[in-house]
C-alpha positions as CSV (number, residue, x, y, z in Angstrom):
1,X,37.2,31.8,24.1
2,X,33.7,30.5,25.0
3,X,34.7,27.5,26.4
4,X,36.9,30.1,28.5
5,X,34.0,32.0,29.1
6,X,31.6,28.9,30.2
7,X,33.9,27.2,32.5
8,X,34.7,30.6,34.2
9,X,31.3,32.0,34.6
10,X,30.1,29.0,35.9
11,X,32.6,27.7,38.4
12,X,32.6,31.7,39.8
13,X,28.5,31.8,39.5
14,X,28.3,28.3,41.4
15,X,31.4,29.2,44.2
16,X,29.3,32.2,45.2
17,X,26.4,30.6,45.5
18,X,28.1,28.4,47.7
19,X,29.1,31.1,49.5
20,X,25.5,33.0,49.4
21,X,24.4,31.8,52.9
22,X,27.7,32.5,55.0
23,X,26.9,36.0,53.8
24,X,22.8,36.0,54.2
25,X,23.9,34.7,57.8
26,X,26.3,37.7,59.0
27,X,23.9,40.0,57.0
28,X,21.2,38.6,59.8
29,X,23.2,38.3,62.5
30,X,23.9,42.1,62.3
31,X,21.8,44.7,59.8
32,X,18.6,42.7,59.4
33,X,15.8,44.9,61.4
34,X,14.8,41.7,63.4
35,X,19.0,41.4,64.5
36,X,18.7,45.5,65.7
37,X,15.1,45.0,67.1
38,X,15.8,41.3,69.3
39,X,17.2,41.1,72.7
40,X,17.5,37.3,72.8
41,X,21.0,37.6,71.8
42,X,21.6,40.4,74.8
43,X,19.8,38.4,77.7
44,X,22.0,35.3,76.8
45,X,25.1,37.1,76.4
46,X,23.7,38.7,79.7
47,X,23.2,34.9,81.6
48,X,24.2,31.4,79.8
49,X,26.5,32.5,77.0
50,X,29.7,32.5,78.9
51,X,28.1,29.1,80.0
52,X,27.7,27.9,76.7
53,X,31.5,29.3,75.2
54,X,32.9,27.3,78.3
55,X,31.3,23.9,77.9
56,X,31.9,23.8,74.1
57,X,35.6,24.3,74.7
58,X,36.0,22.0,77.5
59,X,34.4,19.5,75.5
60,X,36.7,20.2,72.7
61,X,40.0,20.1,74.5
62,X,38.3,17.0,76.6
63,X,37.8,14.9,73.1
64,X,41.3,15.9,71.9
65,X,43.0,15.0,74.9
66,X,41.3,11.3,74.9
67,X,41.8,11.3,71.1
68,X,45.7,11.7,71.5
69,X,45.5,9.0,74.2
70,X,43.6,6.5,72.0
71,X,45.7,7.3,68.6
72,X,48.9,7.8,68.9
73,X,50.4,5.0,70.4
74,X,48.6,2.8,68.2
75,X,49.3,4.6,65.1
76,X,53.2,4.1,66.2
77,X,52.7,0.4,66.8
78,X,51.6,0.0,63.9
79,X,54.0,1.7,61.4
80,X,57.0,0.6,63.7
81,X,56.3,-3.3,64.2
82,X,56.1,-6.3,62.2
83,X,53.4,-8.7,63.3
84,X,50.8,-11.5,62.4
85,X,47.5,-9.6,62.1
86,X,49.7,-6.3,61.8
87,X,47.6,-5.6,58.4
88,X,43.9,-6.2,60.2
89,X,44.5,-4.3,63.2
90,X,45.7,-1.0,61.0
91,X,42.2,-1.3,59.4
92,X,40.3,-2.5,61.6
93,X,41.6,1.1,64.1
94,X,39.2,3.1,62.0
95,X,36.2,0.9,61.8
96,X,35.1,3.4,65.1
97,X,34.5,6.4,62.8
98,X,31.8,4.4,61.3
99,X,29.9,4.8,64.7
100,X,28.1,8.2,64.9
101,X,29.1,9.3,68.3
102,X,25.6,9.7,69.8
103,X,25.2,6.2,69.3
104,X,28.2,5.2,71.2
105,X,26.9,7.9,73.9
106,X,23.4,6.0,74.0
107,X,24.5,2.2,74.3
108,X,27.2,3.8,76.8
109,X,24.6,5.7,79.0
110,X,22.3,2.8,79.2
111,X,24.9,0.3,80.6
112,X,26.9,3.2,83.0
113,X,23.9,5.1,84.4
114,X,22.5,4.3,88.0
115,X,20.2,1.8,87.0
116,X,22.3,0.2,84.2
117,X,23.3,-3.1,84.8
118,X,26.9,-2.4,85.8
119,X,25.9,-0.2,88.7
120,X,22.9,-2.4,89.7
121,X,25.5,-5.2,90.6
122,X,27.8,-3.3,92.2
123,X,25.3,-2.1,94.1
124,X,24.0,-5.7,94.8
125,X,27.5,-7.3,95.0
126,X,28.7,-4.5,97.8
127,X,25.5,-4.1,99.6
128,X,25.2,-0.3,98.8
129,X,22.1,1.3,99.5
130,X,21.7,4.9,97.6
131,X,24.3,7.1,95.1
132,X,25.9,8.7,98.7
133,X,27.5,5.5,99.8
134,X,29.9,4.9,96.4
135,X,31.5,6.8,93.6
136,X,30.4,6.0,89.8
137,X,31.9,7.6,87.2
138,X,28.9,10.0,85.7
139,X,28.9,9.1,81.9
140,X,25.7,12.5,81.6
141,X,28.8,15.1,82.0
142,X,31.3,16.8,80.0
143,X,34.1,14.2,80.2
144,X,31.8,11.6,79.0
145,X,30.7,13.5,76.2
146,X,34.7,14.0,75.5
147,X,34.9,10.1,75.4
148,X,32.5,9.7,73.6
149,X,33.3,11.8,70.7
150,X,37.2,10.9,71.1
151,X,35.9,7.4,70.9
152,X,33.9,8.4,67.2
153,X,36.7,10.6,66.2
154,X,40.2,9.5,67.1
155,X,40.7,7.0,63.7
156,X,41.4,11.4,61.9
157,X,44.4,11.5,64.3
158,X,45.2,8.2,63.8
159,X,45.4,7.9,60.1
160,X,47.1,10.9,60.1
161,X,49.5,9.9,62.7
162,X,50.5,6.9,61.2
163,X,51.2,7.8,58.0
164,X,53.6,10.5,59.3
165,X,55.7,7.9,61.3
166,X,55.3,5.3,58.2
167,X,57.4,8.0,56.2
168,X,59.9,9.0,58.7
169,X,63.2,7.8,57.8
170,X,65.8,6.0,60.7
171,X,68.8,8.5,60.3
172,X,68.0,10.8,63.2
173,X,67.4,7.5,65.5
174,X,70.4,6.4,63.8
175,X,72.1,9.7,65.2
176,X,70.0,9.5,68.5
177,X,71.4,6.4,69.1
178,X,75.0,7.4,68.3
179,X,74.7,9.8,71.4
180,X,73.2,7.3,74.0
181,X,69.4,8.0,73.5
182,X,67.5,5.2,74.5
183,X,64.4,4.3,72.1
184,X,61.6,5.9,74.5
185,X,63.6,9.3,74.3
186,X,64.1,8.9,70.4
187,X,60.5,9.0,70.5
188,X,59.4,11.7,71.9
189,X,62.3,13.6,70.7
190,X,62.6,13.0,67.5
191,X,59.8,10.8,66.3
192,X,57.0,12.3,67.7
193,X,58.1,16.3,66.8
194,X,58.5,14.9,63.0
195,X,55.0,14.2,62.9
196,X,53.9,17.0,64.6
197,X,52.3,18.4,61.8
198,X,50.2,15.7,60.7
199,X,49.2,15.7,64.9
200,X,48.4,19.1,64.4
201,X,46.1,18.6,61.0
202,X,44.4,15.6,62.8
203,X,43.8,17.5,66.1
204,X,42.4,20.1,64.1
205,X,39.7,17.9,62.4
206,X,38.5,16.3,65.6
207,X,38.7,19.9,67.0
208,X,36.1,21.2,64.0
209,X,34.1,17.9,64.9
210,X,33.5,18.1,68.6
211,X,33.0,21.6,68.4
212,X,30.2,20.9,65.4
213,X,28.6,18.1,67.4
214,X,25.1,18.0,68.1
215,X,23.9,15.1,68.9
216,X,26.4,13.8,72.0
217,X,26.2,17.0,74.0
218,X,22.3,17.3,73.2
219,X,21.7,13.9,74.8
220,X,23.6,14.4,78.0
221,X,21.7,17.5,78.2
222,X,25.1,19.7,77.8
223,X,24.6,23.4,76.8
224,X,27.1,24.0,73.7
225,X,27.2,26.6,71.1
226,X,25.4,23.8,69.0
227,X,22.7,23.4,71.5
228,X,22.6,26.9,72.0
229,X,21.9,27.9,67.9
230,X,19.1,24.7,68.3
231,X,17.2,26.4,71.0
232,X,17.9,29.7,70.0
233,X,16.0,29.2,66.9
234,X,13.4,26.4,67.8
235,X,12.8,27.3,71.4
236,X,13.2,31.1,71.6
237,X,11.7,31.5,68.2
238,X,14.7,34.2,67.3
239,X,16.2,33.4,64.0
240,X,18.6,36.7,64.3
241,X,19.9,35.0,67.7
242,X,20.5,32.0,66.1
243,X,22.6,33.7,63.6
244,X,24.4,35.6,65.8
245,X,25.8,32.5,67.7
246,X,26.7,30.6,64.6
247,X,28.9,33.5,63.5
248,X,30.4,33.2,66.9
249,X,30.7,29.6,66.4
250,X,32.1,29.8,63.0
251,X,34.4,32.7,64.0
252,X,36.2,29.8,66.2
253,X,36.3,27.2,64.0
254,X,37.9,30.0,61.0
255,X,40.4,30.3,63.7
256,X,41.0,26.7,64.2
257,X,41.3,26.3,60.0
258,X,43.6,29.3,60.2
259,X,45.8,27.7,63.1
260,X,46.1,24.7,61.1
261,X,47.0,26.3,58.1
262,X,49.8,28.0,59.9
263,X,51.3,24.6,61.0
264,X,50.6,23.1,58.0
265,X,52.7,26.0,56.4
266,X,55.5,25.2,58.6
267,X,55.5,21.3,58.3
268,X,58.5,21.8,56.3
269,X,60.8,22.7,58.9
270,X,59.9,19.2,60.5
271,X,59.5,16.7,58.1
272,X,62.5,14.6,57.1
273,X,62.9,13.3,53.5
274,X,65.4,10.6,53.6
275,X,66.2,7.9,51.6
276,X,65.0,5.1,53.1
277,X,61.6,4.7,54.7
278,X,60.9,3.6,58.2
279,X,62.5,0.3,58.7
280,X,60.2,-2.2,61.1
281,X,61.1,-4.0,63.9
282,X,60.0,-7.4,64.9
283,X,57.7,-6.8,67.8
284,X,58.9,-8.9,71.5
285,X,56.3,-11.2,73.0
286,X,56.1,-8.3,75.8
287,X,55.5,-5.6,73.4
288,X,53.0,-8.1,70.9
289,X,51.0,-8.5,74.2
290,X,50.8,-5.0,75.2
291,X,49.7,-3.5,71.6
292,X,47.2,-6.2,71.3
293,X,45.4,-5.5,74.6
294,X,45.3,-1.9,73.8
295,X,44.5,-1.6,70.6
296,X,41.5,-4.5,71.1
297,X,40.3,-2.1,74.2
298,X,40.4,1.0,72.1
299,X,38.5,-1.1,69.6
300,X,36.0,-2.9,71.8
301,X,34.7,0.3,73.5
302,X,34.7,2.1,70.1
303,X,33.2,-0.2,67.6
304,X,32.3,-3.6,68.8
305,X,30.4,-3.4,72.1
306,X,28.6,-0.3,70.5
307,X,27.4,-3.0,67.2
308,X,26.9,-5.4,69.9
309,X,24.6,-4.0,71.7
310,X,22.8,-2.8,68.7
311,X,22.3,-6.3,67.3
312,X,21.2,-7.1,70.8
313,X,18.7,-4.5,70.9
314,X,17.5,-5.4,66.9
315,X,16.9,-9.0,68.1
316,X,14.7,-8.0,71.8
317,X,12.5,-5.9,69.2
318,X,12.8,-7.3,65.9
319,X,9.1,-6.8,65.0
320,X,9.4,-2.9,66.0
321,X,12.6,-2.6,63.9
322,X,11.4,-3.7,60.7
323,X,8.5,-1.5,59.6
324,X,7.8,0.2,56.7
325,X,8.1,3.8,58.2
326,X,12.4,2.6,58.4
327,X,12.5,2.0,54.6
328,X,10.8,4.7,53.5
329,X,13.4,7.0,56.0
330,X,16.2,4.8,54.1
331,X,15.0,5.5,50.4
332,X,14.9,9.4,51.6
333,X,18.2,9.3,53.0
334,X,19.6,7.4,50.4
335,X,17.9,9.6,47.5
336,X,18.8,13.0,49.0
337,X,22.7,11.1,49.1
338,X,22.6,9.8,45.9
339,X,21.8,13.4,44.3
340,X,24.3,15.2,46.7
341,X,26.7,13.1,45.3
342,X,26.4,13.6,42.0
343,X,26.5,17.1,42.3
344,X,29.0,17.4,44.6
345,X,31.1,15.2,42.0
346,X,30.0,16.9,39.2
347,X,30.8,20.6,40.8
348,X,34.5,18.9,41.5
349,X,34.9,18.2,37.6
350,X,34.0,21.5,36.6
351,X,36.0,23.5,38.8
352,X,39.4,21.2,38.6
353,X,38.7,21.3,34.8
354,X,38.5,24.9,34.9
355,X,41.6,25.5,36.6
356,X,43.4,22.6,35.1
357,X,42.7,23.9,31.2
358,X,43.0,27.7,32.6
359,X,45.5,27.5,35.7
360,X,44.6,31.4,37.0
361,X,44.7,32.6,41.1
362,X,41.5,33.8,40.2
363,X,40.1,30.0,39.4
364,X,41.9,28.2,42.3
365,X,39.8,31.0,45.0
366,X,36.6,29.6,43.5
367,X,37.7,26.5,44.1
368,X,38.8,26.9,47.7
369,X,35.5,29.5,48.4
370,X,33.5,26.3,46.9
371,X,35.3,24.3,49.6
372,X,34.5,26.3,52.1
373,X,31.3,24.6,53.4
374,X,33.2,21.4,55.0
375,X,34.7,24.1,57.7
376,X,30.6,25.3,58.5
377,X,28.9,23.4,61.4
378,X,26.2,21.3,60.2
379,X,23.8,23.7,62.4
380,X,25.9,27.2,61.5
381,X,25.0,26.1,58.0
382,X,21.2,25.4,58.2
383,X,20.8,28.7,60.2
384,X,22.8,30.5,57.0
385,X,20.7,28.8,54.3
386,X,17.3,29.1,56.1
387,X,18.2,32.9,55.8
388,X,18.3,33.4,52.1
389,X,15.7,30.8,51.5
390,X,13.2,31.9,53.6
391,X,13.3,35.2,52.5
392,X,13.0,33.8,49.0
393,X,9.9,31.9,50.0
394,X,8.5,34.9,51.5
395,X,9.4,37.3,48.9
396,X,7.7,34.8,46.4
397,X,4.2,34.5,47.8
398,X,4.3,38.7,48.2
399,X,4.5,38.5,44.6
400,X,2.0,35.5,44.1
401,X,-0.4,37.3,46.5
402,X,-0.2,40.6,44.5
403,X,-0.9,39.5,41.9
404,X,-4.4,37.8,43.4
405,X,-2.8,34.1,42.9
406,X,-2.4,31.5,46.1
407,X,0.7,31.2,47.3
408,X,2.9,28.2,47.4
409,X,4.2,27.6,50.7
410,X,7.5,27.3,51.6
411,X,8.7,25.7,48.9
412,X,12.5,26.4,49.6
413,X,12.7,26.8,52.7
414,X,10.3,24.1,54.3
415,X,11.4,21.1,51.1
416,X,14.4,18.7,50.9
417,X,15.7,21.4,48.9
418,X,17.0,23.0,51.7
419,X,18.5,20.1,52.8
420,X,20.0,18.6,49.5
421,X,21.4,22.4,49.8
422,X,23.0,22.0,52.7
423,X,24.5,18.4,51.7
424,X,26.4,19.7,48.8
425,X,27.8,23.2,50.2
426,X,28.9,21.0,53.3
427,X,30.6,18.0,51.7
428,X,31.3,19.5,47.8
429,X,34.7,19.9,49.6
430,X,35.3,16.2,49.7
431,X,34.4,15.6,46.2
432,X,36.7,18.5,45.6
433,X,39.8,17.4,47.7
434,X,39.5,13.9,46.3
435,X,39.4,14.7,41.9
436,X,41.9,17.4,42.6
437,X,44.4,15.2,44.2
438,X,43.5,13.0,40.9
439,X,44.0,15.7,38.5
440,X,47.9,16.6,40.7
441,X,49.1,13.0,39.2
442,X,48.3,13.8,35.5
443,X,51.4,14.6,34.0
444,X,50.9,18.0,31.9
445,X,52.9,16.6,28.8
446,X,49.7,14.6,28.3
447,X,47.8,18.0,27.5
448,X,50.2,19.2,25.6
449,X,51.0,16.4,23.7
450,X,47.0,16.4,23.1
451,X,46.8,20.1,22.3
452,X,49.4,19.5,19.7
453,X,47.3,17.3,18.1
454,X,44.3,20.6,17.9
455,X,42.3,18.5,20.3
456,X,39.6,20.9,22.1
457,X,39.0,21.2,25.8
458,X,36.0,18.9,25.9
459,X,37.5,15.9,23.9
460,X,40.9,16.4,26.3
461,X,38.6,16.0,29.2
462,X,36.5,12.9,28.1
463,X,39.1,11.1,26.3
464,X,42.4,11.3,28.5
465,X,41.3,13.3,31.6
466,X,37.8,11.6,32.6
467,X,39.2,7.8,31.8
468,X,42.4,8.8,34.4
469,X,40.3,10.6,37.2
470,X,37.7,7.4,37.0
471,X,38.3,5.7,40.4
472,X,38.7,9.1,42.5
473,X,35.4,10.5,40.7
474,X,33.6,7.4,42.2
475,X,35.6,7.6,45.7
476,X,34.5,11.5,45.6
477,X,30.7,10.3,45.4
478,X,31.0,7.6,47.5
479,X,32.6,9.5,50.2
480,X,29.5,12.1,50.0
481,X,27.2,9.8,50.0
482,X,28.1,8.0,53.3
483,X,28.8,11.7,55.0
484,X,25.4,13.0,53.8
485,X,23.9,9.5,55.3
486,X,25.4,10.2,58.5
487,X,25.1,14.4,58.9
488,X,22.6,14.8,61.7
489,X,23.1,18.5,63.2
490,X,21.9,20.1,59.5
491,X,18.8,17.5,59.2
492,X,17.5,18.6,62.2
493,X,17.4,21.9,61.5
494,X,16.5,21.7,57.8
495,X,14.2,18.4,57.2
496,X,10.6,19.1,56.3
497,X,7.8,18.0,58.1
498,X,6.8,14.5,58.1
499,X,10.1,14.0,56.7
500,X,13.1,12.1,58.2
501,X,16.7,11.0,56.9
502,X,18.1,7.6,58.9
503,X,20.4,9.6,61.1
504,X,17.6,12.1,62.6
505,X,14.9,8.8,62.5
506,X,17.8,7.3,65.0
507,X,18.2,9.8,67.0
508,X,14.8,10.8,68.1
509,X,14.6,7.3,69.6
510,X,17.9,7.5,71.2
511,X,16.7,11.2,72.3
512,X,13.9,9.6,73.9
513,X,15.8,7.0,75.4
514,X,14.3,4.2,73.4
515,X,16.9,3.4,70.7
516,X,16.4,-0.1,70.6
517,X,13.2,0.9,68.5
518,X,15.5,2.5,66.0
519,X,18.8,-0.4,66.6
520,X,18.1,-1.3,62.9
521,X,18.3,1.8,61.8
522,X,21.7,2.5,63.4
523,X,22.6,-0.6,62.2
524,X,22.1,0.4,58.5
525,X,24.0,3.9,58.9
526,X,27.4,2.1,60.7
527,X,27.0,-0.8,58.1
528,X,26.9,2.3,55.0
529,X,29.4,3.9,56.6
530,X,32.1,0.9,56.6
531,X,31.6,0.6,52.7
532,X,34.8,3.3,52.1
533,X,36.8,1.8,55.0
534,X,36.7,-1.8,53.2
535,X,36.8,0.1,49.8
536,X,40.3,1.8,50.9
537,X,41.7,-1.3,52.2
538,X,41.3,-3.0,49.7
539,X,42.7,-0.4,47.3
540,X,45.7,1.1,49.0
541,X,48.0,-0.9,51.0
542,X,49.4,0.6,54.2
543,X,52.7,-0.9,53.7
């Protein structure tokens, strides 16, 4: 009964505590006295809201409209066909996601604008004179922000994509073929609707991303709902604004979650178990040719010019890059990683133990209102966390200053607390997702057959549960610690003074339009970030 007791208390105490700041935020964004007494909210509903609704949606259909383009086919290719370097070339897809997308979006706007070098020797090549007498496509607008993110994001659709067709089975094309459908039509009639729920899971997360981006739509000066909760806050000075637009933010990306739960609900109506898994084709020297050029394109403007031109930049202005100021960011960003991830991991064991040993409705809720924070914008949720804190901070040195003590500061509020915060209600859902799936392949006869043997709850969790759930514990942390490494939009928002992580360090020099300072920098995150990508490959084979 008191292990009952502890496990249950404390996974509900943490899961609402979790949930504290999505509630401090709607309680701001409508029955605080500064929400009743502010007309920020009003005069931008009045002027630029509709403004800043429209871009973030065109942006969002934009990225998932270049995502399809750049996933799909390749994801196809590569479960179908059988081919020398078929095994590289599945991997080396998602080496883009590595890549945060402002970065891309920098290296991108320095060679593309209208006195990069591309331009400059068309314009010396062709004689032209000024912008009237040609027509250059303008990366500083809303389909180039699309690109740019589809270019960061498309490996979710991808992954997702191919796994679906690699477990697809070849009786309906069997059948198709049977009544005189030719292979293109077997795709897109049977192929491509069987995976349609995976599209529709992987459209959704590159949907939740674009729409949570920061840092792309901030540097081609693009006003978003994102952009709009940034100046709201640090420009207008109205925190109850601020809140107000990330409920109206979150309320669309709740609807996205919803939409995708729906679908996800009916997957079953479209995927085929069959008996026999997708059987591959040996790929003609036509077809070899054309998945190699696009899939090398795809990759070259996602991963490798972007590293390219980083190394470039590192080696102009080696001496800038290495300083002290870059390793004392790293040891901050790495720290403030290193703890999220042990807590994140730590919250995933005790919720999954408390629903494994005491399977109740009541437990698994926790668990999915502790996973609720990976759905939250990274700037909805420093808005909703500043809230509580603040007022904590405040609320403290009333007290302190009562009482005819000084008062602390803001010691919640205005400290890495806030931010180590932010890092584990965001990303404890990956730590979650990852020891749950763990716990699903535990066959239950091992608890019982340890139960029969009067073994208590803790012994049956370090001796045959802990030792089984190893290798997804580390992948949990590992997977946290690279996310928290690269989260930008909540660092902003939440980083003290005099106090940067790797990802805001880069992108005040890309901001200012001077990232070759920071090329080392952005070298470290995309080199961090690849650790899981080799990690999984050389795990799991993609068959």
């Amino acid at each position: 009964m008191r292990s009952i007791n502890v496990l249950s208390i404390s996974s509900g105490a943490i899961a609402l505590l979790i949930f504290a700041p999505v509630l401090a935020l709607m309680y701001e964004s409508f029955f605080s006295a500064a929400a009743l007494n502010d007309d920020t909210f009003q005069d931008l509903a009045q002027s630029v809201l509709f403004d800043y609704l429209t871009n973030s949606l065109l942006v969002v259909f934009g990225t998932l409209i270049f995502a399809c383009l750049f996933s799909i086919a390749p994801a196809w290719w590569c479960a179908r066909y059988e081919f020398k370097g078929r095994r590289i070339l599945q991997w080396a897809m998602v080496f883009p996601l590595a890549i945060p997308a402002y970065i891309s979006a920098y290296v991108y706007t320095e060679a593309l604008d209208y006195a990069g070098p591309i331009q400059t020797l068309l314009r010396d090549l062709f004689q032209w004179r000024s912008p009237s007498d040609y027509w250059f496509f303008d990366i500083r607008s809303i389909t180039g922000a699309s690109l740019m993110l589809a270019l960061a994001l498309y490996p979710y659709i991808y992954i997702l994509m191919r796994n679906g067709f690699a477990n697809q089975s070849d009786h309906l094309e069997h059948a198709g073929r049977l009544l005189g459908a030719n292979e293109r039509r077997i795709f897109f009639k049977i192929r491509l609707p069987l995976a349609r729920p995976a599209l529709a899971i992987g459209c959704t997360l590159v949907a939740m991303e674009s729409l949570a981006d920061f840092g792309t739509v901030h540097l081609f000066a693009i006003s978003t709902l994102t952009t709009a909760i940034y100046d709201s806050w640090l420009v207008y000075g109205s925190l109850s604004t601020a809140a107000k637009i990330s409920c109206l933010l979150l309320l669309f990306v709740v609807s996205l979650s919803w939409l995708e739960r729906k679908q996800r609900e009916s997957q079953k109506h479209y995927d085929l178990k069959g008996s026999h898994s997708l059987t591959k084709k040996t790929a003609s020297k036509k077809q070899l040719l054309l998945i190699w050029m696009v899939c090398l394109s795809i990759l070259s403007l996602g991963f490798v010019i972007p590293v390219l031109t980083l190394i470039s930049y590192n080696l102009d202005y080696l001496t800038e890059n290495l300083n002290g100021k870059l390793w004392l960011h790293a040891q901050h960003t790495f720290t403030l990683a290193a703890s999220a991830g042990v807590i994140c991991t730590a919250l995933a064991l005790l919720f999954n133990a408390n629903q494994r040993f005491f399977p109740k409705k009541l437990h698994a809720s926790q668990q999915n209102l502790a996973s609720i924070g990976y759905a939250i914008p990274g700037t909805v949720l420093a808005i909703a966390i500043l809230i509580p804190l603040g007022a904590m901070d405040l609320g403290l040195n009333a007290i302190l200053e009562s009482w005819n003590m000084d008062s602390v500061g803001l010691i919640l509020s205005g400290s890495s607390f806030a931010l180590l915060m932010a890092f584990v209600i965001r990303f404890a859902a990956i730590a979650n997702g990852s020891v749950h799936s763990a716990y699903e392949h535990i066959p239950p006869n091992l608890d019982a057959a340890a139960r029969s043997l009067n073994t208590h709850s803790w012994r049956l969790f370090k001796d045959i549960h802990l030792p089984l759930i190893t290798p997804a514990t580390i992948s949990a942390l590992l997977l946290v610690f690279i996310e928290c490494v690269k989260e930008l939009p909540a660092a902003i928002l939440l980083r003290p003074f005099n106090f940067e992580t790797l990802s805001t360090y880069v992108y005040q020099f890309a901001s200012d339009e001077q990232l070759e300072h920071g090329a080392l920098g952005a070298l470290l995150i995309i080199a961090v970030s690849l650790i899981p990508i080799f990690v999984l490959s050389r795990t799991q084979k993609m068959s």
